[in-house]
Backbone of each chain as nested JSON, in Angstrom:
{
  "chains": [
    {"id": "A", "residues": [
      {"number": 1, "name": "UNK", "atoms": {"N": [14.966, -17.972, 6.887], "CA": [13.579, -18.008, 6.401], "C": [13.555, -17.955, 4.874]}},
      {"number": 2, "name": "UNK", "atoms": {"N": [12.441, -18.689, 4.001], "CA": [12.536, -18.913, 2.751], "C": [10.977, -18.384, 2.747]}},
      {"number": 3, "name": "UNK", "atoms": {"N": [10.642, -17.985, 1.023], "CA": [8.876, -18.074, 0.554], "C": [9.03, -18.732, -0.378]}},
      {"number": 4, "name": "UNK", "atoms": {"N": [7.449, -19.669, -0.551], "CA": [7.603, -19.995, -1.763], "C": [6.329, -20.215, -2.258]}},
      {"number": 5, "name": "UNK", "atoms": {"N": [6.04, -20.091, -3.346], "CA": [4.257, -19.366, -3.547], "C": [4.119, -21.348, -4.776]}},
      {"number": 6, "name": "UNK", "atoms": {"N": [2.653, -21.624, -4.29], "CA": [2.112, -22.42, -5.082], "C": [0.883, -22.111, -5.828]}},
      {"number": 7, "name": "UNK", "atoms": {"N": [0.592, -22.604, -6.678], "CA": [-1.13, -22.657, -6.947], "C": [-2.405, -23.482, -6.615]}},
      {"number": 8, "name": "UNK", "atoms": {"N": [-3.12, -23.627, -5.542], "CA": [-4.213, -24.508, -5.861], "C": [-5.343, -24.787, -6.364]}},
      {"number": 9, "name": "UNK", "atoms": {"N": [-5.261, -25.713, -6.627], "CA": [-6.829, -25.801, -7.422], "C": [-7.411, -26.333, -6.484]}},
      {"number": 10, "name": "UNK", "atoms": {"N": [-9.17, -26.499, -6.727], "CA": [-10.304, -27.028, -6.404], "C": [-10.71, -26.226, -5.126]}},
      {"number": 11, "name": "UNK", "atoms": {"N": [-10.585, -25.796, -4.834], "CA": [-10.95, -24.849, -3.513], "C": [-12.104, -23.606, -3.843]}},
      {"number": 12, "name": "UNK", "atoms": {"N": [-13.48, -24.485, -2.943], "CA": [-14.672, -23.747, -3.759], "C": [-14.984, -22.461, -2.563]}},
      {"number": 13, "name": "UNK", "atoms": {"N": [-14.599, -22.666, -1.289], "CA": [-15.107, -22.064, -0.09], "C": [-14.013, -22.03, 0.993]}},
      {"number": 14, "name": "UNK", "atoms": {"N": [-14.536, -21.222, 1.841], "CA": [-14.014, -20.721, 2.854], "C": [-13.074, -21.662, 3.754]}},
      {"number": 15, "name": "UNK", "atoms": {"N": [-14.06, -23.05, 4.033], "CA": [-13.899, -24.078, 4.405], "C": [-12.849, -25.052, 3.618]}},
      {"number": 16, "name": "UNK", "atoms": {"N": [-12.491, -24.698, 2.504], "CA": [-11.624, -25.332, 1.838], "C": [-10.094, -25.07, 2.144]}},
      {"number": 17, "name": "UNK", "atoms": {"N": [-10.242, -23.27, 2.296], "CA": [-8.981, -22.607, 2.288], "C": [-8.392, -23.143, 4.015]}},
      {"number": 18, "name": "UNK", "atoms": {"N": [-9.571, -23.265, 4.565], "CA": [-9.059, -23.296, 6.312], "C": [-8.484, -24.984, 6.169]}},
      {"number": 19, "name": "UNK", "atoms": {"N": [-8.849, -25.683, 4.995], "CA": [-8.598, -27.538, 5.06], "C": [-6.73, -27.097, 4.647]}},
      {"number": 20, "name": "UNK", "atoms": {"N": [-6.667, -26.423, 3.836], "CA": [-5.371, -26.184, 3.159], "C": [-4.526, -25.808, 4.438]}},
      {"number": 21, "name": "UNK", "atoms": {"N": [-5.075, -24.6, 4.785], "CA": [-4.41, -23.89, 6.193], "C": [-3.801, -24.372, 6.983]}},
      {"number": 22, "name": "UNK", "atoms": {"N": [-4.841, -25.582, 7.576], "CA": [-4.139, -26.357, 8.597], "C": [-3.122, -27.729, 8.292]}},
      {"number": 23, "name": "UNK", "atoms": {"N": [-3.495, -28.114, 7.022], "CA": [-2.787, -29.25, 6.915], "C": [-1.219, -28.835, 6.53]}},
      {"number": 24, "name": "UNK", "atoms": {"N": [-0.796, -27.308, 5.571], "CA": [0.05, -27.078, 5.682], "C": [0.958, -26.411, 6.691]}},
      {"number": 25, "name": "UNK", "atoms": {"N": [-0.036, -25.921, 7.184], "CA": [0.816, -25.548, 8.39], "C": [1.279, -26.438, 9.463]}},
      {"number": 26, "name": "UNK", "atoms": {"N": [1.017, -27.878, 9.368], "CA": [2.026, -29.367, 10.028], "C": [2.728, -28.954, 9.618]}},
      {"number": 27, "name": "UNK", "atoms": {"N": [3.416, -28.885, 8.125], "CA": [4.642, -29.501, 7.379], "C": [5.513, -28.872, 8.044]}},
      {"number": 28, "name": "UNK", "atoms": {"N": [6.343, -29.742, 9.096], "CA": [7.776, -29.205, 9.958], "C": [8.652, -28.2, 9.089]}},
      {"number": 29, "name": "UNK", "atoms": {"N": [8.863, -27.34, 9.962], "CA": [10.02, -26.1, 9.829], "C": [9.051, -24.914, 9.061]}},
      {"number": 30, "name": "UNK", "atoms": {"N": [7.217, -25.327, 8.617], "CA": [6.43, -24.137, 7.847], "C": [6.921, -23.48, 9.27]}},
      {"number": 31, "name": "UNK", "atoms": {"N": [6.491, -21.621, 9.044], "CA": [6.252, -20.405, 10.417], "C": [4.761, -20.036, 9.545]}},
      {"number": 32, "name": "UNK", "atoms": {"N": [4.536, -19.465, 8.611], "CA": [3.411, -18.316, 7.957], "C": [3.085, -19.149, 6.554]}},
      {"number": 33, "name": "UNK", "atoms": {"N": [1.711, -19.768, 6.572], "CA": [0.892, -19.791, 5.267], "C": [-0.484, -18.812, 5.509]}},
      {"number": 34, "name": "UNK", "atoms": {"N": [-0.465, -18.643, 4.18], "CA": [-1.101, -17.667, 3.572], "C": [-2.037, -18.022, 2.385]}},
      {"number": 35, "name": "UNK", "atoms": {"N": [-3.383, -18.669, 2.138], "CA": [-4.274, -18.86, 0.869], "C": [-5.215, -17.81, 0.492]}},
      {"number": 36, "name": "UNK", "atoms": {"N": [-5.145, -17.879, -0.482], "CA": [-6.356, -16.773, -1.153], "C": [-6.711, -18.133, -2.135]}},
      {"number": 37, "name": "UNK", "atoms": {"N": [-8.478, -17.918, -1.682], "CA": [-9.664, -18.301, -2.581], "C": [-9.853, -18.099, -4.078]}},
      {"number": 38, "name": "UNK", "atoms": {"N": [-9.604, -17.181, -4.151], "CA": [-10.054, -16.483, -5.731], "C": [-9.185, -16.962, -6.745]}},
      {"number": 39, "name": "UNK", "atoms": {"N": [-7.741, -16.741, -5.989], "CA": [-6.652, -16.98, -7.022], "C": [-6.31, -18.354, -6.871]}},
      {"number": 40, "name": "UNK", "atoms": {"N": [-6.42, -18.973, -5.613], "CA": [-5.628, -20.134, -5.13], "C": [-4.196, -19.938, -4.693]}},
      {"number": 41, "name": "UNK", "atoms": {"N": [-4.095, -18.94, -4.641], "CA": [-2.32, -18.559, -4.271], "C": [-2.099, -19.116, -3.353]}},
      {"number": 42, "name": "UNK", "atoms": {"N": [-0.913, -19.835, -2.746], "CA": [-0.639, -20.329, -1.301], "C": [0.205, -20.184, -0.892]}},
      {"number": 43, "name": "UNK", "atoms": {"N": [1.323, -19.024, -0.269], "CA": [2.252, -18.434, 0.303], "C": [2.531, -19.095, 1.549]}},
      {"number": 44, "name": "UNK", "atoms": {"N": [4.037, -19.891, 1.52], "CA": [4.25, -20.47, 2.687], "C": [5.536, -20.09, 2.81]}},
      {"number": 45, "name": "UNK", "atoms": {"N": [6.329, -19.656, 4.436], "CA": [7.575, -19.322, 4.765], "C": [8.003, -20.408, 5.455]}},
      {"number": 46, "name": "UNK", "atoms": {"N": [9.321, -20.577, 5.41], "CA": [9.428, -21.749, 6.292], "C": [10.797, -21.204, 6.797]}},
      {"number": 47, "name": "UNK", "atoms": {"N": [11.414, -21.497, 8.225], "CA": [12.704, -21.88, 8.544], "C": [13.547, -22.553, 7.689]}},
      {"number": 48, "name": "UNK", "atoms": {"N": [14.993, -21.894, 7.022], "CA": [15.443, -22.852, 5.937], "C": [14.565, -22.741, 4.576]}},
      {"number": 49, "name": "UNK", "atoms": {"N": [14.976, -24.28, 4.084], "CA": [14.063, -24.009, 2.219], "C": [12.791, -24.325, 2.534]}},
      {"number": 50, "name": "UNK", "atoms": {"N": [11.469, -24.114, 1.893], "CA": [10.101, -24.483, 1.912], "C": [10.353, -26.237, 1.477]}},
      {"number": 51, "name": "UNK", "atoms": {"N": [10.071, -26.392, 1.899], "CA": [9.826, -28.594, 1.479], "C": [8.769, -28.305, 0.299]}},
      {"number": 52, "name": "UNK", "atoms": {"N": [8.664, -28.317, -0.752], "CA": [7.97, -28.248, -1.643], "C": [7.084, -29.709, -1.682]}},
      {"number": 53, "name": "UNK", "atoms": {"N": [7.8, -31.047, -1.815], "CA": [7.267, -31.865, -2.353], "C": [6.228, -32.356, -1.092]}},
      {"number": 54, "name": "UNK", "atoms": {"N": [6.844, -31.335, 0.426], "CA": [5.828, -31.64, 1.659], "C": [4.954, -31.122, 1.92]}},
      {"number": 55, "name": "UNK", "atoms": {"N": [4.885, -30.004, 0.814], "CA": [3.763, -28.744, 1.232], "C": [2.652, -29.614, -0.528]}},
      {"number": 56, "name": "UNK", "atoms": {"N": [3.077, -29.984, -0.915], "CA": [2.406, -30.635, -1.889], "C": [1.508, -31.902, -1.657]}},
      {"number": 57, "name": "UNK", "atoms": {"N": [2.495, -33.043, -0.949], "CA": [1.597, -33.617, -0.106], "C": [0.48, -33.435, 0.6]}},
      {"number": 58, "name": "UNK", "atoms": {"N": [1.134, -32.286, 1.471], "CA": [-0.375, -31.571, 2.439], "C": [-1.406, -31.027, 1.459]}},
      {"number": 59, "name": "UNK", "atoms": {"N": [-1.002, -30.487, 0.716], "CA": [-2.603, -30.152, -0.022], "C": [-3.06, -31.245, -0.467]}},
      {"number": 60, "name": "UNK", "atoms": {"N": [-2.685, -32.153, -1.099], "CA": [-3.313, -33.724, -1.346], "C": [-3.873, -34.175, -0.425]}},
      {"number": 61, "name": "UNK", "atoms": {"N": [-3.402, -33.677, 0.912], "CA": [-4.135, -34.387, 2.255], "C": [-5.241, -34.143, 2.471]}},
      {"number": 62, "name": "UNK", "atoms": {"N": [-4.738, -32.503, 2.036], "CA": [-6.541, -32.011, 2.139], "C": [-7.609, -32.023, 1.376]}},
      {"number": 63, "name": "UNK", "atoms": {"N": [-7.151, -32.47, 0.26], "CA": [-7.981, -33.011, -1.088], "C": [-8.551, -31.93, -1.948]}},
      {"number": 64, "name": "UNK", "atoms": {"N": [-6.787, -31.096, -2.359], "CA": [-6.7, -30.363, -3.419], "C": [-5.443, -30.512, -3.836]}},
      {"number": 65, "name": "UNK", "atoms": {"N": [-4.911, -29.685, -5.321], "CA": [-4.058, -30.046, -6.061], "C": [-2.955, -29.131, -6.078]}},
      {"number": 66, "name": "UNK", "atoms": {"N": [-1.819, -29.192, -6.045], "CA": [-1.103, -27.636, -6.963], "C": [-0.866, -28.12, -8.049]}},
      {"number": 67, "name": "UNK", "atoms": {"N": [-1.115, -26.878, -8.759], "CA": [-1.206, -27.254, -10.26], "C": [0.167, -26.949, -10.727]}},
      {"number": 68, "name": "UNK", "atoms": {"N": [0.662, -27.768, -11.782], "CA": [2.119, -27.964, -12.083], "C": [2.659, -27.207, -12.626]}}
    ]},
    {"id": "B", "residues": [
      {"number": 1, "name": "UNK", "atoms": {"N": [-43.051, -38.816, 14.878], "CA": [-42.094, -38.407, 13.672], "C": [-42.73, -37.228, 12.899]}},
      {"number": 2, "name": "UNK", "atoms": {"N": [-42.389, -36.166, 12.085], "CA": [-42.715, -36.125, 10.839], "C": [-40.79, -35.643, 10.183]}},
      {"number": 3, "name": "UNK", "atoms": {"N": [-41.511, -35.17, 8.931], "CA": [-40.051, -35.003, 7.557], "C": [-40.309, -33.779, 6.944]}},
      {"number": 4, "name": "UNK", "atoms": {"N": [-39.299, -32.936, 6.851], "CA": [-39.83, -31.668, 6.097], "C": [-38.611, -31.742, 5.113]}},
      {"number": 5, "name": "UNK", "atoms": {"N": [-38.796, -30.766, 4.358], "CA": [-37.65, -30.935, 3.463], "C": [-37.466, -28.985, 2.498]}},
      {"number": 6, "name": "UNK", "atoms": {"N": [-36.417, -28.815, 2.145], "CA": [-35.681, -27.8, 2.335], "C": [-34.502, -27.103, 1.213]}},
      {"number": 7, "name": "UNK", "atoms": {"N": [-34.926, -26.53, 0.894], "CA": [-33.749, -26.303, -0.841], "C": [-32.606, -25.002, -0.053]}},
      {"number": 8, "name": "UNK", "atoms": {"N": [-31.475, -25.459, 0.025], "CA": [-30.557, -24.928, 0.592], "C": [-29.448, -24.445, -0.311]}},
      {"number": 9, "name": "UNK", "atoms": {"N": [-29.295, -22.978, -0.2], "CA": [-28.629, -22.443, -1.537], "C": [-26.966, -21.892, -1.104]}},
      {"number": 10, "name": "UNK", "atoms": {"N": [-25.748, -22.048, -1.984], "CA": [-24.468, -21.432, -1.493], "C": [-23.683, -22.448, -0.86]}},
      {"number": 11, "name": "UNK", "atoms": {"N": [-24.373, -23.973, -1.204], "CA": [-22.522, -24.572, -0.619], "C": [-22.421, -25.507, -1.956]}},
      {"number": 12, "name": "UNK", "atoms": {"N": [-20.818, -25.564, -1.581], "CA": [-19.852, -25.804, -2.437], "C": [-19.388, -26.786, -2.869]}},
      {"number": 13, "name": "UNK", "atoms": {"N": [-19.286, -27.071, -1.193], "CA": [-18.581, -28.16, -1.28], "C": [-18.916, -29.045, 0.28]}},
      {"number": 14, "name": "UNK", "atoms": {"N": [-18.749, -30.512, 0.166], "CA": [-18.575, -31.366, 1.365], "C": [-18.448, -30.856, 2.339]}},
      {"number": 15, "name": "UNK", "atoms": {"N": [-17.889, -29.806, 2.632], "CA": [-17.013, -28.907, 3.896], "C": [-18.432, -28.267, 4.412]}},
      {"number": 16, "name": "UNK", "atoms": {"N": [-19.155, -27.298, 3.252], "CA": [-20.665, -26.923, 3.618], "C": [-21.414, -28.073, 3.578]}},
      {"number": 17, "name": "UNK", "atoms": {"N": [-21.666, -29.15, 3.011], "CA": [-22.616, -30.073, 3.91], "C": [-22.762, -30.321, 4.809]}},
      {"number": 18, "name": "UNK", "atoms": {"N": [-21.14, -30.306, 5.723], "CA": [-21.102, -31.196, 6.619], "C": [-21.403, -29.954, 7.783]}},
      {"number": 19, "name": "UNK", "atoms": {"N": [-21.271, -28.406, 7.377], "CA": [-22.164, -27.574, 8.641], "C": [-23.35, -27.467, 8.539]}},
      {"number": 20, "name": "UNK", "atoms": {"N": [-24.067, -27.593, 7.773], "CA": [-25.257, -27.203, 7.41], "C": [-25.724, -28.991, 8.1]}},
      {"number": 21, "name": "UNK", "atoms": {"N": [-25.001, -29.515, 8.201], "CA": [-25.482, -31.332, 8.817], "C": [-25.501, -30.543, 10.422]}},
      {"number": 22, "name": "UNK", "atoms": {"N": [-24.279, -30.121, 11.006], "CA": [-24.135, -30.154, 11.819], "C": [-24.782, -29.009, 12.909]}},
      {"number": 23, "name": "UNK", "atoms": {"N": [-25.146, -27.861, 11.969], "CA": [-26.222, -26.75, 12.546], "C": [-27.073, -27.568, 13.076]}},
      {"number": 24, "name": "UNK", "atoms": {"N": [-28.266, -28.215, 11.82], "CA": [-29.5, -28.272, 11.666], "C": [-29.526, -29.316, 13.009]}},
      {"number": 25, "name": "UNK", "atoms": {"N": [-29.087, -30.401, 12.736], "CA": [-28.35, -31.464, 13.617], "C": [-29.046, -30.999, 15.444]}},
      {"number": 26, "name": "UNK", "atoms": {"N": [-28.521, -29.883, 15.734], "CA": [-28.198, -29.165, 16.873], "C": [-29.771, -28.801, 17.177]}},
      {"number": 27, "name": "UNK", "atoms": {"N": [-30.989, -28.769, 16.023], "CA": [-32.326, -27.911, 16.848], "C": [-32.674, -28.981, 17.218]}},
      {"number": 28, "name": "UNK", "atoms": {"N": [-33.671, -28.504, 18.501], "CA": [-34.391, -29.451, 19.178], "C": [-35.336, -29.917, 18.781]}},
      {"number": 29, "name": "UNK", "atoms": {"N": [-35.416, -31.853, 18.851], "CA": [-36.254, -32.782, 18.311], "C": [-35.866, -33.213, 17.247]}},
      {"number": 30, "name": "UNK", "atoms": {"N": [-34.742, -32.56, 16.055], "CA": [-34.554, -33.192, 15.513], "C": [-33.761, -34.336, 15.525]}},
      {"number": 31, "name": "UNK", "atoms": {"N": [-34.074, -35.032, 14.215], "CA": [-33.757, -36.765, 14.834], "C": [-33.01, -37.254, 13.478]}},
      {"number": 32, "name": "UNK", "atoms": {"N": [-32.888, -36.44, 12.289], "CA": [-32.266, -37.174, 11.152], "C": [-31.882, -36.157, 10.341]}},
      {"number": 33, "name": "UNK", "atoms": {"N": [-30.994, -36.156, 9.455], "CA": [-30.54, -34.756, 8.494], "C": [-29.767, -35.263, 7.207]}},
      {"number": 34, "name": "UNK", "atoms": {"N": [-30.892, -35.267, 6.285], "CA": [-29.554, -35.316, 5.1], "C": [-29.591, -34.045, 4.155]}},
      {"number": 35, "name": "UNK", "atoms": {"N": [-28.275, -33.772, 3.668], "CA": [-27.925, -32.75, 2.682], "C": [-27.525, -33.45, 1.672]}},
      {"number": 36, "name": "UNK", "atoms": {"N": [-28.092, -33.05, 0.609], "CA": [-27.513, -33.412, -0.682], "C": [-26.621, -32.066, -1.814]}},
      {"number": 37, "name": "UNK", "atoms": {"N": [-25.69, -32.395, -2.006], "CA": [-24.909, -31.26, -1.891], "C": [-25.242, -30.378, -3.492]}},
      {"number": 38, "name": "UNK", "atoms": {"N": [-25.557, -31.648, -4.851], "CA": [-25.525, -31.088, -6.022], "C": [-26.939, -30.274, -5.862]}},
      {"number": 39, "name": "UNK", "atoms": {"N": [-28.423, -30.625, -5.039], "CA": [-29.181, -30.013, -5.408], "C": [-29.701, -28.847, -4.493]}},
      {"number": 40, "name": "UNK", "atoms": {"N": [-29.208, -29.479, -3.034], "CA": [-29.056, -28.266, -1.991], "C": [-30.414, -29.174, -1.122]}},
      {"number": 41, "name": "UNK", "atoms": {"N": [-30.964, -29.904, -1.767], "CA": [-31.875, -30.501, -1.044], "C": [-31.633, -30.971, 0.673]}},
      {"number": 42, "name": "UNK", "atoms": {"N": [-32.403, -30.875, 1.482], "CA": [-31.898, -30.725, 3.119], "C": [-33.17, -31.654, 3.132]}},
      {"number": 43, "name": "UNK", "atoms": {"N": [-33.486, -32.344, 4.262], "CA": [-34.115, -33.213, 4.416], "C": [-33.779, -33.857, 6.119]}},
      {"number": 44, "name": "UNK", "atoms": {"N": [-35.092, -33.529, 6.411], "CA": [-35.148, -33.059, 8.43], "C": [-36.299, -34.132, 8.814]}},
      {"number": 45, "name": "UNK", "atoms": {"N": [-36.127, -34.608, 9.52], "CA": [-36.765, -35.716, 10.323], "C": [-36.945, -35.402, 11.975]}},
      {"number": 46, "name": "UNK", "atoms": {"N": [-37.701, -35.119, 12.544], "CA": [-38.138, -34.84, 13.869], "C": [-39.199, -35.049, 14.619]}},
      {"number": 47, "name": "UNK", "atoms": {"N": [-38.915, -35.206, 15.773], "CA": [-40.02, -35.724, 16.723], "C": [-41.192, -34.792, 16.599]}},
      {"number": 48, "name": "UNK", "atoms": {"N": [-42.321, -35.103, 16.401], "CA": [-43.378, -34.257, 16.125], "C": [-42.726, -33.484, 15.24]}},
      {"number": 49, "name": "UNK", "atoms": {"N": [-43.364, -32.019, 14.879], "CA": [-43.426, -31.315, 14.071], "C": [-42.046, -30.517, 13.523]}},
      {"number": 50, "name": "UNK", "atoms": {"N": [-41.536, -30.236, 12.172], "CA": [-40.098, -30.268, 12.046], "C": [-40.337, -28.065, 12.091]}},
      {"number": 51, "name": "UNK", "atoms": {"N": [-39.941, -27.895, 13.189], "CA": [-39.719, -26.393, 13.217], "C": [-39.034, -25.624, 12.512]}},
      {"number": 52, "name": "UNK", "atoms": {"N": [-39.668, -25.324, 11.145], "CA": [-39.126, -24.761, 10.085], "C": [-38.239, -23.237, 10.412]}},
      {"number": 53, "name": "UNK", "atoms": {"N": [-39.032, -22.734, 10.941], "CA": [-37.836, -21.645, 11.685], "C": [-36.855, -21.498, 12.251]}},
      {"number": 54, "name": "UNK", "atoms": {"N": [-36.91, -22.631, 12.943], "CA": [-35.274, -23.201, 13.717], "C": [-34.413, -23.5, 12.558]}},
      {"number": 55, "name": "UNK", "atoms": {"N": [-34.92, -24.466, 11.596], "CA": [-34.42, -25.098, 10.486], "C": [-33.084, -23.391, 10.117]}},
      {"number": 56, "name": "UNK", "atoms": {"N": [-34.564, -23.408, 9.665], "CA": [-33.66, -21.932, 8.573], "C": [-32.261, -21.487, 9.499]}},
      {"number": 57, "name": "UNK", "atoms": {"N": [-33.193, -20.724, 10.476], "CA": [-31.719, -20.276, 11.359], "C": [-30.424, -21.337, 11.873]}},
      {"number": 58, "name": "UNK", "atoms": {"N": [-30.71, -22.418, 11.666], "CA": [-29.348, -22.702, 11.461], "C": [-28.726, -22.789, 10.258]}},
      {"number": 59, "name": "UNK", "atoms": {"N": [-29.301, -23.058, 9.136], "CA": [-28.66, -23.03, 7.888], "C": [-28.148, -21.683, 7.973]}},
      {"number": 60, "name": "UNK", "atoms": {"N": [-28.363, -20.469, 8.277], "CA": [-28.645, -19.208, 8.162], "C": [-26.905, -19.086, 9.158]}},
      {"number": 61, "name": "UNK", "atoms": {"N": [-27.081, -19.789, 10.312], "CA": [-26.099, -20.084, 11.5], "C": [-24.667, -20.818, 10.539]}},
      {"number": 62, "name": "UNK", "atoms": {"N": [-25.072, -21.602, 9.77], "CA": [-23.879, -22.203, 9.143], "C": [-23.446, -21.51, 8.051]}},
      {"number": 63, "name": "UNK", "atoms": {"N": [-24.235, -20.329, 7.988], "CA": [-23.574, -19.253, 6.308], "C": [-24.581, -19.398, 5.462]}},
      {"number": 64, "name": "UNK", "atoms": {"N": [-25.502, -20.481, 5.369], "CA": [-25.951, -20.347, 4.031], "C": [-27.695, -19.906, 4.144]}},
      {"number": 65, "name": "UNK", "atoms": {"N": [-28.655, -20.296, 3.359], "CA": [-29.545, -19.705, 3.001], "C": [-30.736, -20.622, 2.597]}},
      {"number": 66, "name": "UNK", "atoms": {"N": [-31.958, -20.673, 3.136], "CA": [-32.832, -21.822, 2.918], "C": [-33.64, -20.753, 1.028]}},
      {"number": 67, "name": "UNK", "atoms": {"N": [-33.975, -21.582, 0.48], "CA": [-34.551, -20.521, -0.491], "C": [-35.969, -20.717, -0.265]}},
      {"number": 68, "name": "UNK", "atoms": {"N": [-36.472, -19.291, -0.691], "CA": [-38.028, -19.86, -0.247], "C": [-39.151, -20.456, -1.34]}}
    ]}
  ]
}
């Protein structure tokens, strides 16, 4: 098991954090994400290393950013 | 027919339009629903008379808040 913490932006509501939630939690081999609103923090564990550039995608999916 | 219309306060984003579509959506007789998200403006179309009380309680049902 690995963590690996991102930042997102644009996430105004509740409904935003649950768009993040689910789309990262596809990304094969995630177990536990974790968003907070306020900060944008996005705590994801995965089996093995976190896929960064897949957990990045997924927030694009959901139509927000991590900020670089 | 008539049209009532509705200043709806606390969403954010697309994610709250689209419950506050899908509450209002749900009272009986109504027949049309638009939200406009920058001004909060709600806009209800229903068979005979648009039951402003129902209205509210679903906005109220989807989180947010009709202003008076």
């Amino acid at each position: 098991m690995s963590t690996a913490t991102f930042t997102v932006t644009g996430m105004t509501c509740g409904h935003c954090v649950s768009s993040v939630q689910e789309e990262v939690s596809e990304v094969p081999g995630v177990r536990d994400v974790r968003v907070e609103l306020e900060t944008g923090l996005l705590t994801v564990s995965a089996e093995g290393e976190v896929d960064a550039a897949a957990v990045r995608a997924a927030v694009a999916e959901a139509g927000y950013q991590v900020s670089a």
